[in-house]
PDB file as gemmi writes it, atoms N, CA and C in Angstrom:
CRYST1    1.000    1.000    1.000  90.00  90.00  90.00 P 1                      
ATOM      1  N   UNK A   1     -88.535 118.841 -34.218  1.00  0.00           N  
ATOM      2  CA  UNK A   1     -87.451 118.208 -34.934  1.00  0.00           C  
ATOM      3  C   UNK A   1     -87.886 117.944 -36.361  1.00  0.00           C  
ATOM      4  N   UNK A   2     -86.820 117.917 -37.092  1.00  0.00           N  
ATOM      5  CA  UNK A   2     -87.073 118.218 -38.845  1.00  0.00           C  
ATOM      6  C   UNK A   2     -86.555 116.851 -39.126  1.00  0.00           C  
ATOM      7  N   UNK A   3     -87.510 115.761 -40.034  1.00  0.00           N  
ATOM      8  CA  UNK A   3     -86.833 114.877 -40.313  1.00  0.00           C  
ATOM      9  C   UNK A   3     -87.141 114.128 -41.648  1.00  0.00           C  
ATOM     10  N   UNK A   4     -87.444 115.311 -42.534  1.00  0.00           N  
ATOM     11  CA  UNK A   4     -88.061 114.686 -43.783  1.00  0.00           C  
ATOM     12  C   UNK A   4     -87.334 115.170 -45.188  1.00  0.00           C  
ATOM     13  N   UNK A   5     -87.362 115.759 -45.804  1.00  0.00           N  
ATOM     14  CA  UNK A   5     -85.883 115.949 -47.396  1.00  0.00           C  
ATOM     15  C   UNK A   5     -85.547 116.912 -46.831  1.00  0.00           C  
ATOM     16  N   UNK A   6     -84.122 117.086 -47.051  1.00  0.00           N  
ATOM     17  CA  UNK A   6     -83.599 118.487 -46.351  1.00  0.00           C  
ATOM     18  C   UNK A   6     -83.777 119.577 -47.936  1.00  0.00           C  
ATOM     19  N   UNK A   7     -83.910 118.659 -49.012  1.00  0.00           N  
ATOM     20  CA  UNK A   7     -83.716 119.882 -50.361  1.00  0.00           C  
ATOM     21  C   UNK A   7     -84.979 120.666 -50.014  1.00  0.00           C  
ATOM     22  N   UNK A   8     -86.339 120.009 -49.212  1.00  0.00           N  
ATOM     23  CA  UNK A   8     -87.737 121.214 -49.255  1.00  0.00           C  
ATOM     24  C   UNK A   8     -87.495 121.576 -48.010  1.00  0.00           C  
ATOM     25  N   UNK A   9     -86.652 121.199 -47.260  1.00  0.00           N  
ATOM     26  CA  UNK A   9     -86.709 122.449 -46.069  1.00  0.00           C  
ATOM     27  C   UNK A   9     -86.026 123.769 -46.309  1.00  0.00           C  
ATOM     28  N   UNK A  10     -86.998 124.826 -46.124  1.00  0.00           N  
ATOM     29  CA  UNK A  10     -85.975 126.112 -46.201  1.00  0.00           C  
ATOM     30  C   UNK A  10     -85.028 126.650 -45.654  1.00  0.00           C  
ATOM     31  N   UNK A  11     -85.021 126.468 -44.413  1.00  0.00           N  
ATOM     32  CA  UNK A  11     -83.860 126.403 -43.090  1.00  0.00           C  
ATOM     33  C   UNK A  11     -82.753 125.919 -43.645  1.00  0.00           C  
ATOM     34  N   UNK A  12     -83.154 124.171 -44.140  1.00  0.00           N  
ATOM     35  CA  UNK A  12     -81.731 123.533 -44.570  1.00  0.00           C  
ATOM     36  C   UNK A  12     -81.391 123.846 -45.635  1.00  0.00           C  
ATOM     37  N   UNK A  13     -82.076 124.814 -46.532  1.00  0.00           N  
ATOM     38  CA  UNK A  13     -81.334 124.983 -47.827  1.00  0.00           C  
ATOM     39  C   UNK A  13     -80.496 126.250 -48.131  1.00  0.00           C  
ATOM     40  N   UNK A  14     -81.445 127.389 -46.722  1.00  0.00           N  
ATOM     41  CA  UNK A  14     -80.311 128.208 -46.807  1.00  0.00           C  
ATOM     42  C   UNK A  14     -79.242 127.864 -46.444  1.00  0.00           C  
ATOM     43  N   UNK A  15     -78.763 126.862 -45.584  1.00  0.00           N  
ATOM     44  CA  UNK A  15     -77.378 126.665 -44.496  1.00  0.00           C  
ATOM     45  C   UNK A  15     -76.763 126.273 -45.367  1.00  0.00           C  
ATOM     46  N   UNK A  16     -77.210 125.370 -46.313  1.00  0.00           N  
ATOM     47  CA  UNK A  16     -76.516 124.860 -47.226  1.00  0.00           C  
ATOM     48  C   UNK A  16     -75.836 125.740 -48.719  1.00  0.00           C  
ATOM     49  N   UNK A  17     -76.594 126.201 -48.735  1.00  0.00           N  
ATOM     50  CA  UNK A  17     -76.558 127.795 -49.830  1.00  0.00           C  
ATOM     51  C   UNK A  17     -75.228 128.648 -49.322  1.00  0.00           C  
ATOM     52  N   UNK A  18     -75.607 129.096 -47.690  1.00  0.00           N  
ATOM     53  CA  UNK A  18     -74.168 129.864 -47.295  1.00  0.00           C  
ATOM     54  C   UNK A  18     -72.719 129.242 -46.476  1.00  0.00           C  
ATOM     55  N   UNK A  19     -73.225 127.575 -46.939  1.00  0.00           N  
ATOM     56  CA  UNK A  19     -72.085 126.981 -46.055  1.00  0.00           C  
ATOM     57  C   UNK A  19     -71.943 126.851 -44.857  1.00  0.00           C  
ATOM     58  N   UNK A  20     -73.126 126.731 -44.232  1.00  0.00           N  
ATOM     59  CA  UNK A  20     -73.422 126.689 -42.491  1.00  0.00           C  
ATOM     60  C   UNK A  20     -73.395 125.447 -42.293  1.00  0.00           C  
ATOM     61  N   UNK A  21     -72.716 124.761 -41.303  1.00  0.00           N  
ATOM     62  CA  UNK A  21     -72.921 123.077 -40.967  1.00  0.00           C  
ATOM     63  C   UNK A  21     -73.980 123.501 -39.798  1.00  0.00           C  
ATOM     64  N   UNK A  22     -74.970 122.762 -40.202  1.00  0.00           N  
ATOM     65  CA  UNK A  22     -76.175 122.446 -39.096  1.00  0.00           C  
ATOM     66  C   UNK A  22     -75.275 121.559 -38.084  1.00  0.00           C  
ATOM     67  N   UNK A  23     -76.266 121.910 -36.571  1.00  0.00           N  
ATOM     68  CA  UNK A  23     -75.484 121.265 -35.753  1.00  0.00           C  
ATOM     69  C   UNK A  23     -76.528 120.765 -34.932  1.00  0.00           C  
ATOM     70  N   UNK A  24     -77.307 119.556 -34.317  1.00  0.00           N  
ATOM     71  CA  UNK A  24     -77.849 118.969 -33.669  1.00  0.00           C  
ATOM     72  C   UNK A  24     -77.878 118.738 -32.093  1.00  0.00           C  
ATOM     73  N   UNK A  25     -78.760 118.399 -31.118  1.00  0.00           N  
ATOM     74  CA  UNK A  25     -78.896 118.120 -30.475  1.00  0.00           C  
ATOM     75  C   UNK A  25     -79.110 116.322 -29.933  1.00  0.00           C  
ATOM     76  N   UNK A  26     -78.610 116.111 -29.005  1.00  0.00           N  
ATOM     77  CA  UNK A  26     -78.956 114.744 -29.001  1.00  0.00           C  
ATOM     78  C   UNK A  26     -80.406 114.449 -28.848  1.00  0.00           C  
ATOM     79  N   UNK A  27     -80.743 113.690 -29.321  1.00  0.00           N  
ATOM     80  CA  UNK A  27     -82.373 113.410 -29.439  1.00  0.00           C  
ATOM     81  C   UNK A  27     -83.163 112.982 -27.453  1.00  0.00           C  
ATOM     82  N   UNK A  28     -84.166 113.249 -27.303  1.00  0.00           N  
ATOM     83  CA  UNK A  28     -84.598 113.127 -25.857  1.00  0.00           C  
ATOM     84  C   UNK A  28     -83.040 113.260 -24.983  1.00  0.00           C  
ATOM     85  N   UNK A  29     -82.618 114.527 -24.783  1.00  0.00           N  
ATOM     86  CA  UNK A  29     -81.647 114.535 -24.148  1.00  0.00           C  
ATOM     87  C   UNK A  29     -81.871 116.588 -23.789  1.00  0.00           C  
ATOM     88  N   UNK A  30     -82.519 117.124 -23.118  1.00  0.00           N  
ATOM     89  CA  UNK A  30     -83.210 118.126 -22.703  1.00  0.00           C  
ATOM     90  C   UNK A  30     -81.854 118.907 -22.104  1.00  0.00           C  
ATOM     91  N   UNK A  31     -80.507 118.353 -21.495  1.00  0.00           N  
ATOM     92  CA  UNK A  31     -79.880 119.455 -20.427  1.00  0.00           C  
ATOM     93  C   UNK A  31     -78.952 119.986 -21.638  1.00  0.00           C  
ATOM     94  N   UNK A  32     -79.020 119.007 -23.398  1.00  0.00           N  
ATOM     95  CA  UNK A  32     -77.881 119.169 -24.293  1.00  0.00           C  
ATOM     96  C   UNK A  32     -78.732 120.041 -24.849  1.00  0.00           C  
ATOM     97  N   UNK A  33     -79.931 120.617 -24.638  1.00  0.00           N  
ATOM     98  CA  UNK A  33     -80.524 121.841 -25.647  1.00  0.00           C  
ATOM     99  C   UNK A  33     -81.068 122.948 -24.638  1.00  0.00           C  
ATOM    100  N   UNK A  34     -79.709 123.082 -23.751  1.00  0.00           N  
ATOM    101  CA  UNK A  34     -80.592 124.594 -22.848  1.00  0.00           C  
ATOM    102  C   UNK A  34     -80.160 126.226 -23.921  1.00  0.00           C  
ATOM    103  N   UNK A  35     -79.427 125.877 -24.828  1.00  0.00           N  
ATOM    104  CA  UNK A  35     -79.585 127.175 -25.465  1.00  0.00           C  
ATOM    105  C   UNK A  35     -80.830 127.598 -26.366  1.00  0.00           C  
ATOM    106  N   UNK A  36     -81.354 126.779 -27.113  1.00  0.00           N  
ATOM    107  CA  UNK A  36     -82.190 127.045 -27.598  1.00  0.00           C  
ATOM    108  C   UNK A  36     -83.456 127.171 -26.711  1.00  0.00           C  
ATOM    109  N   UNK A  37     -83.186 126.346 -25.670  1.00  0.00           N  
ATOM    110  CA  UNK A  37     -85.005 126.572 -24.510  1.00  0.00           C  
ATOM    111  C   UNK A  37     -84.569 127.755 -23.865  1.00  0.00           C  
ATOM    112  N   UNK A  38     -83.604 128.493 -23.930  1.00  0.00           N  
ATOM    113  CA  UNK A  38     -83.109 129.798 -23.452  1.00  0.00           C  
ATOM    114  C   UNK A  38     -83.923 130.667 -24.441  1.00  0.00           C  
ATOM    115  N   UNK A  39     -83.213 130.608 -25.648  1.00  0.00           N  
ATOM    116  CA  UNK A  39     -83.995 131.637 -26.327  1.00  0.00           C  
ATOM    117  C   UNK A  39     -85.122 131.667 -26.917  1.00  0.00           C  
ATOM    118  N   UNK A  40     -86.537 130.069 -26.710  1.00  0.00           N  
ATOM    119  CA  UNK A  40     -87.391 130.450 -26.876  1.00  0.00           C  
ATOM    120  C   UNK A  40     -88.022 130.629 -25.299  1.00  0.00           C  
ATOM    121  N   UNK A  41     -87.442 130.562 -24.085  1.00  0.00           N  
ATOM    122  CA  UNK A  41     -87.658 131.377 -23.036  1.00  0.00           C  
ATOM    123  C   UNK A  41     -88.031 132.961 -23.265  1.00  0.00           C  
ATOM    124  N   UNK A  42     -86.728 133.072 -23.644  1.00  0.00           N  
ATOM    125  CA  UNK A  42     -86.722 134.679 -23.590  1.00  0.00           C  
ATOM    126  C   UNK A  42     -87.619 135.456 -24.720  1.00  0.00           C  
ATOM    127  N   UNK A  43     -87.804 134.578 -25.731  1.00  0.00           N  
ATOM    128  CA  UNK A  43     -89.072 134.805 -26.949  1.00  0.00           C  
ATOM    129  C   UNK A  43     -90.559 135.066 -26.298  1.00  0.00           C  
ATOM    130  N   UNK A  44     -90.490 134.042 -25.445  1.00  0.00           N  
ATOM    131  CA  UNK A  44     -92.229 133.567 -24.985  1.00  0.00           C  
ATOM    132  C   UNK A  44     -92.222 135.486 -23.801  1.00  0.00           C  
ATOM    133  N   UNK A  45     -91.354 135.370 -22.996  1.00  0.00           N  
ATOM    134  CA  UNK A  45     -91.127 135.895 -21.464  1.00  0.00           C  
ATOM    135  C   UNK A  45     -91.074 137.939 -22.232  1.00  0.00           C  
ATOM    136  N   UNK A  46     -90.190 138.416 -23.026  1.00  0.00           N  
ATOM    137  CA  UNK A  46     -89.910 139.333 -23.793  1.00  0.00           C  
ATOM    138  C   UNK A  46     -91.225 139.923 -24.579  1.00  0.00           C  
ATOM    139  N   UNK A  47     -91.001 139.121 -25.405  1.00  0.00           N  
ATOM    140  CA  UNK A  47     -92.157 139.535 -26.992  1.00  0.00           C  
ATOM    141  C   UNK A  47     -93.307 138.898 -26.851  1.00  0.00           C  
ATOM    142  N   UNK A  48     -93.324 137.508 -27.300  1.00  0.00           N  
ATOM    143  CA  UNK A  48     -95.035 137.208 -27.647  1.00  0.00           C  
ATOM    144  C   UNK A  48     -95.873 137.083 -26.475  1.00  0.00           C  
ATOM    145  N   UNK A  49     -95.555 136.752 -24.809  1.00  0.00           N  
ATOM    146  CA  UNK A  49     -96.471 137.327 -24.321  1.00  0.00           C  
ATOM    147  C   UNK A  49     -97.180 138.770 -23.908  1.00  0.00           C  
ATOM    148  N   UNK A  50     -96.203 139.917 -24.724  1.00  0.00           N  
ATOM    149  CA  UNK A  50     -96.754 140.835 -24.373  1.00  0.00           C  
ATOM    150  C   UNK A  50     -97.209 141.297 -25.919  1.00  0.00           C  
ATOM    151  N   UNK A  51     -97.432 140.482 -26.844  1.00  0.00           N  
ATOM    152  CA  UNK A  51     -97.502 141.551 -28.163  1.00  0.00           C  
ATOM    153  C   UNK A  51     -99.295 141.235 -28.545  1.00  0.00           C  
ATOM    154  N   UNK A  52    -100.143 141.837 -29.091  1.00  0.00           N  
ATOM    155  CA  UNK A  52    -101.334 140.492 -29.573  1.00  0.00           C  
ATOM    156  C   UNK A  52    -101.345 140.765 -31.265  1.00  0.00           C  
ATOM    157  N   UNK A  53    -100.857 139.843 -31.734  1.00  0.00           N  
ATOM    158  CA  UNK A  53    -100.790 139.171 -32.978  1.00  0.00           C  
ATOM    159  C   UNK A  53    -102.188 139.533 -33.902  1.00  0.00           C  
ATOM    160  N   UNK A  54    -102.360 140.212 -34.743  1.00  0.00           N  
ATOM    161  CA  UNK A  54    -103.530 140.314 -35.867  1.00  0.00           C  
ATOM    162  C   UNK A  54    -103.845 138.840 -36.929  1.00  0.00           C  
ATOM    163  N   UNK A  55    -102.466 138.283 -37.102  1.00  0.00           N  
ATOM    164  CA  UNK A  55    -102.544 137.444 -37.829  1.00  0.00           C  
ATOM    165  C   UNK A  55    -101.038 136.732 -37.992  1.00  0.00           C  
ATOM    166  N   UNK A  56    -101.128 135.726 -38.650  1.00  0.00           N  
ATOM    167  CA  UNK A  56     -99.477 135.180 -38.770  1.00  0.00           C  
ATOM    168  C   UNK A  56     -98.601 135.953 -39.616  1.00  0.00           C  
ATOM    169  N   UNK A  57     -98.764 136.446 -40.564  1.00  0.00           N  
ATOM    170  CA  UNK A  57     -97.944 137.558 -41.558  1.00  0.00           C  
ATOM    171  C   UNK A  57     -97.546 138.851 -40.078  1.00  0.00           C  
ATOM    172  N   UNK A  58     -98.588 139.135 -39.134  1.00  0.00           N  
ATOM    173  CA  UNK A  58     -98.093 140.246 -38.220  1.00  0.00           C  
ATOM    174  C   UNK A  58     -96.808 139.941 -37.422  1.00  0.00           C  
ATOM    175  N   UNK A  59     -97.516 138.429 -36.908  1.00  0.00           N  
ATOM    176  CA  UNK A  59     -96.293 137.825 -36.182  1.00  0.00           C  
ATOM    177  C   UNK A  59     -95.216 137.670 -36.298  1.00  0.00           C  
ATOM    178  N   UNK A  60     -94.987 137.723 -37.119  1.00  0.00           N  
ATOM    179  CA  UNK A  60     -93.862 137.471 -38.300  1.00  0.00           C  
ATOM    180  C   UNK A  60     -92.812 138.963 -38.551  1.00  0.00           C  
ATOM    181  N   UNK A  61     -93.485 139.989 -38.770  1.00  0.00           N  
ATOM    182  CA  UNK A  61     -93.262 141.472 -38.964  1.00  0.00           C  
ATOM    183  C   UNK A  61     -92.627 141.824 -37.482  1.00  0.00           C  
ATOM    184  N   UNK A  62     -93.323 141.315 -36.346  1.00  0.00           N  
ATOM    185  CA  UNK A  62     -93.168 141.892 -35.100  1.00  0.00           C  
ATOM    186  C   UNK A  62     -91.920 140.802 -34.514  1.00  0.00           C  
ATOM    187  N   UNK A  63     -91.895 139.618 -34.930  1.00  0.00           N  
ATOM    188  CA  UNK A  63     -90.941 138.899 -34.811  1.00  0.00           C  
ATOM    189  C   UNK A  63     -89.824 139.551 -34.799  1.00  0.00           C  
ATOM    190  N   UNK A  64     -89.453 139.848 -36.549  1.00  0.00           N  
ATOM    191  CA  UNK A  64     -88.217 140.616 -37.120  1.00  0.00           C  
ATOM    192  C   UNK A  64     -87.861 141.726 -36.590  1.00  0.00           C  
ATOM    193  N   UNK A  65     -89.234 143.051 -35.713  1.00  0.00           N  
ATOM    194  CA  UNK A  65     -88.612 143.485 -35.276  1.00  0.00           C  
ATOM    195  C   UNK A  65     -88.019 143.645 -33.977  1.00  0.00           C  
ATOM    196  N   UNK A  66     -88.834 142.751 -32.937  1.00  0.00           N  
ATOM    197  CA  UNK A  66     -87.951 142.553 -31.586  1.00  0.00           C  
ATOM    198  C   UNK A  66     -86.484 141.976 -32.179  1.00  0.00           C  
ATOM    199  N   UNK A  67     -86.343 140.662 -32.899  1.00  0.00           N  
ATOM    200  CA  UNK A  67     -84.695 140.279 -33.160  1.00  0.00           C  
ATOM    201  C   UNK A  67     -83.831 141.481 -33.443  1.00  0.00           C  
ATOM    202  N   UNK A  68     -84.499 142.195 -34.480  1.00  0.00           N  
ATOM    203  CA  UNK A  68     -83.748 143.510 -34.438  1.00  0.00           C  
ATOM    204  C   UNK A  68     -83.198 144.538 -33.253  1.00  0.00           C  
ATOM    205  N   UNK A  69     -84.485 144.670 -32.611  1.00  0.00           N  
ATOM    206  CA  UNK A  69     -84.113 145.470 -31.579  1.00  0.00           C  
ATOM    207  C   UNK A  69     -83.001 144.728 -30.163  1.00  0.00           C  
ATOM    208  N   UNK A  70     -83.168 143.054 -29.935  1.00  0.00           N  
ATOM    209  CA  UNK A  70     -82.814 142.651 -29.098  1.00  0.00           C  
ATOM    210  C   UNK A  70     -81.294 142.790 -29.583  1.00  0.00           C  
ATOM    211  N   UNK A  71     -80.732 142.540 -30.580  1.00  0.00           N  
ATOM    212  CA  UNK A  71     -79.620 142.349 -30.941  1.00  0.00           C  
ATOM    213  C   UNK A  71     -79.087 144.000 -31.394  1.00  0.00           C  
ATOM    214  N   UNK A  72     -80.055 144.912 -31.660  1.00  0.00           N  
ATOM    215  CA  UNK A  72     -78.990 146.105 -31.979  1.00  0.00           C  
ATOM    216  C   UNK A  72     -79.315 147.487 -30.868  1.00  0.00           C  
ATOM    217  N   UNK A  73     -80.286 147.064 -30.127  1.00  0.00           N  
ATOM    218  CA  UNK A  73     -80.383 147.844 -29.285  1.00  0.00           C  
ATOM    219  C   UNK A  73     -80.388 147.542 -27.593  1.00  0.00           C  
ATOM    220  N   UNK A  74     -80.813 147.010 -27.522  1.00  0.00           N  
ATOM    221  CA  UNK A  74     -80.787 146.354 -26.048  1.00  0.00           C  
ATOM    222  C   UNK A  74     -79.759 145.987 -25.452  1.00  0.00           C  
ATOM    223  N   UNK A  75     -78.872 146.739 -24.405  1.00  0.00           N  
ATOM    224  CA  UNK A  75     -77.980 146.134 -23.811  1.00  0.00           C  
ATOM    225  C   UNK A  75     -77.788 144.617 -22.792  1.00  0.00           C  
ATOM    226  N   UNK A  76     -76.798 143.742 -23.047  1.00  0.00           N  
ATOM    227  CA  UNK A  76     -77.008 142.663 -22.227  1.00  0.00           C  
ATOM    228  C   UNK A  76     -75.395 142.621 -21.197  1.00  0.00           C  
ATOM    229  N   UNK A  77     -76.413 142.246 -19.858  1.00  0.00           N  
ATOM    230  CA  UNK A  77     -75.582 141.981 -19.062  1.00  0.00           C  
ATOM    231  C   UNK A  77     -74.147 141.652 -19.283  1.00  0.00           C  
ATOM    232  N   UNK A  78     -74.473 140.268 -19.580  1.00  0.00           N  
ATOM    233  CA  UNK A  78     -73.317 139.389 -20.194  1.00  0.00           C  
ATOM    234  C   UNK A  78     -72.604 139.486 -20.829  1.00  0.00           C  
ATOM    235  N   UNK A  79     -72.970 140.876 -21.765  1.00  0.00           N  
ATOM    236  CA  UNK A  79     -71.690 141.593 -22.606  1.00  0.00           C  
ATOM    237  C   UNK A  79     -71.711 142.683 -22.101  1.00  0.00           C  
ATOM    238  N   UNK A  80     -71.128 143.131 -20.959  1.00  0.00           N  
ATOM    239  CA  UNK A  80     -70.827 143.951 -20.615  1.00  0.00           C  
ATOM    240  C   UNK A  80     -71.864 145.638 -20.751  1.00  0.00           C  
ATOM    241  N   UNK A  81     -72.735 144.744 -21.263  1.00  0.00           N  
ATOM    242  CA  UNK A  81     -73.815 146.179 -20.729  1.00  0.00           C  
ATOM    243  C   UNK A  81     -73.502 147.202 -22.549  1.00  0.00           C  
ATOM    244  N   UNK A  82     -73.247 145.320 -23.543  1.00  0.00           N  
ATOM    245  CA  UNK A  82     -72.832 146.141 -24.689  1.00  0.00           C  
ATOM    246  C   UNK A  82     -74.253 145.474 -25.787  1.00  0.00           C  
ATOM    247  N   UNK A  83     -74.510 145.984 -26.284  1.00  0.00           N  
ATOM    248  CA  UNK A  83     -75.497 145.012 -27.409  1.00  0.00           C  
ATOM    249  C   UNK A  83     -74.803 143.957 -28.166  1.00  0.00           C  
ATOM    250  N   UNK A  84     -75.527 142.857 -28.853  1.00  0.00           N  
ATOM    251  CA  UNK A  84     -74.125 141.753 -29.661  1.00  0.00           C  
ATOM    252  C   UNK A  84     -73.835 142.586 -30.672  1.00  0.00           C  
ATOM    253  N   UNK A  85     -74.399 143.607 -31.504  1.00  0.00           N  
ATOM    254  CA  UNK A  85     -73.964 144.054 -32.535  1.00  0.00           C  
ATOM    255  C   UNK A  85     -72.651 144.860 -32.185  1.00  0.00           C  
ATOM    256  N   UNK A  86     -72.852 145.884 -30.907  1.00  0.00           N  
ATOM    257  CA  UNK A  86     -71.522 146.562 -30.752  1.00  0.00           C  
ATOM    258  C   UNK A  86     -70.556 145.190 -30.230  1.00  0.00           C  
ATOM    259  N   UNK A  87     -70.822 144.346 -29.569  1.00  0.00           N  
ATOM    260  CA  UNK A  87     -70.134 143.223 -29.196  1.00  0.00           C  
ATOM    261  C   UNK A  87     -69.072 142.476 -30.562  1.00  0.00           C  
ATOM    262  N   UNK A  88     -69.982 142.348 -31.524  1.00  0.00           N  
ATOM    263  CA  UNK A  88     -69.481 142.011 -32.789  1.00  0.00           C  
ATOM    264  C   UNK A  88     -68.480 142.683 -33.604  1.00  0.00           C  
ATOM    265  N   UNK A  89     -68.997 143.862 -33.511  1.00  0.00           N  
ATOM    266  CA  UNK A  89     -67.981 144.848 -34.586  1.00  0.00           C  
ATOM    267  C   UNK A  89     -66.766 144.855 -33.325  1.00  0.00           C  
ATOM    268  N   UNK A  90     -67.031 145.858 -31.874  1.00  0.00           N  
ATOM    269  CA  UNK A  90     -65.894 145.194 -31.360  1.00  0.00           C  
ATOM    270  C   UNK A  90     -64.226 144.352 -31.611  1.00  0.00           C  
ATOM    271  N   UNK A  91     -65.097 143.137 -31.990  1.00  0.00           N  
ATOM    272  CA  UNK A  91     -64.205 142.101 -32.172  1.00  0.00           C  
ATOM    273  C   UNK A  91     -63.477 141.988 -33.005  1.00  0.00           C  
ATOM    274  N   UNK A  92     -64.029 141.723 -34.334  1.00  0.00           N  
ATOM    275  CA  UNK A  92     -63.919 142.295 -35.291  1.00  0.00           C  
ATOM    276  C   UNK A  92     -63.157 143.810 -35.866  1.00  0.00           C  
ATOM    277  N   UNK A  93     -63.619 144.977 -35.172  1.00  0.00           N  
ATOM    278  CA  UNK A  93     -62.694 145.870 -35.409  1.00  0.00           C  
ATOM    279  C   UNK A  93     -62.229 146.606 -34.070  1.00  0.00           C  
ATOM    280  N   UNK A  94     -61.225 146.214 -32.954  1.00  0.00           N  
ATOM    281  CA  UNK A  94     -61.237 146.771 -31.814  1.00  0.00           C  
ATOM    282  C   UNK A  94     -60.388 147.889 -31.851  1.00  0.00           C  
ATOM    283  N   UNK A  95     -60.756 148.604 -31.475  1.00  0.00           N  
ATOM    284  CA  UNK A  95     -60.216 150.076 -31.195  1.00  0.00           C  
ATOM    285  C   UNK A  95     -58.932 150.222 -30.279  1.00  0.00           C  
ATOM    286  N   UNK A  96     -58.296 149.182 -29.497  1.00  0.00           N  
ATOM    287  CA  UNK A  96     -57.320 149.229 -28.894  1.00  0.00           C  
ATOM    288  C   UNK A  96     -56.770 148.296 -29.779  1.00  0.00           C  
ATOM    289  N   UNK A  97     -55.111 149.117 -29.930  1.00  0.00           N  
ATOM    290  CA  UNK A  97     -54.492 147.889 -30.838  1.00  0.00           C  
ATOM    291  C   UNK A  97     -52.720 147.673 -30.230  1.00  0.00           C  
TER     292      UNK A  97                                                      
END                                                                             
C-alpha cells in the first residue's frame, strides 16, 4: 500500500496525467482484493516461477513480455477461448451489426 505524496509516485502521476480515477481497496479487508491476488497469482504460478531473472532491468524486460503475450496471444477460457485484445477490438468494432 502507497501512502506517501502522490505528486512522487509514478503510478499516481500517470493516472492522473491520463485521467484514470484510482480505485482502492478496503484496508485489512482480503475477500475485497481477490482481483488483484488473482493476478499476482497468476504472475507468481505463469512467469516468475518459471523464468530465472539475470537482474532487475531483465525482470522487467521479461515482465513486459509475458503481459504482452498473456493479453495478445494466449487464449482465455473466460472469453470464450478469445485473447482480451481480440476480446477488445470485438467490442469495440463487432462484425455483426
Amino acid at each position: 500500500e502507497y501512502r506517501g505524496n502522490p505528486d512522487t509516485h509514478a503510478l499516481m502521476k500517470l493516472c492522473q496525467t491520463q485521467g484514470i480515477e484510482q480505485r482502492f481497496t478496503k484496508v485489512r479487508t482480503p475477500r475485497t482484493n481477490g482481483k488483484a491476488e488473482r493476478v499476482i497469482r497468476t504472475l507468481m504460478q505463469m512467469w516468475h516461477r518459471k523464468t530465472v531473472f539475470k537482474n532487475r532491468a531483465h525482470r522487467r524486460i521479461e515482465l513486459i513480455r509475458f503481459v504482452n503475450w498473456y493479453n495478445t496471444v494466449k487464449p482465455h477460457a473466460s472469453l470464450n477461448n478469445q485473447t482480451p485484445l481480440e476480446t477488445l477490438i470485438n467490442y469495440f468494432y463487432p462484425t455483426e451489426l
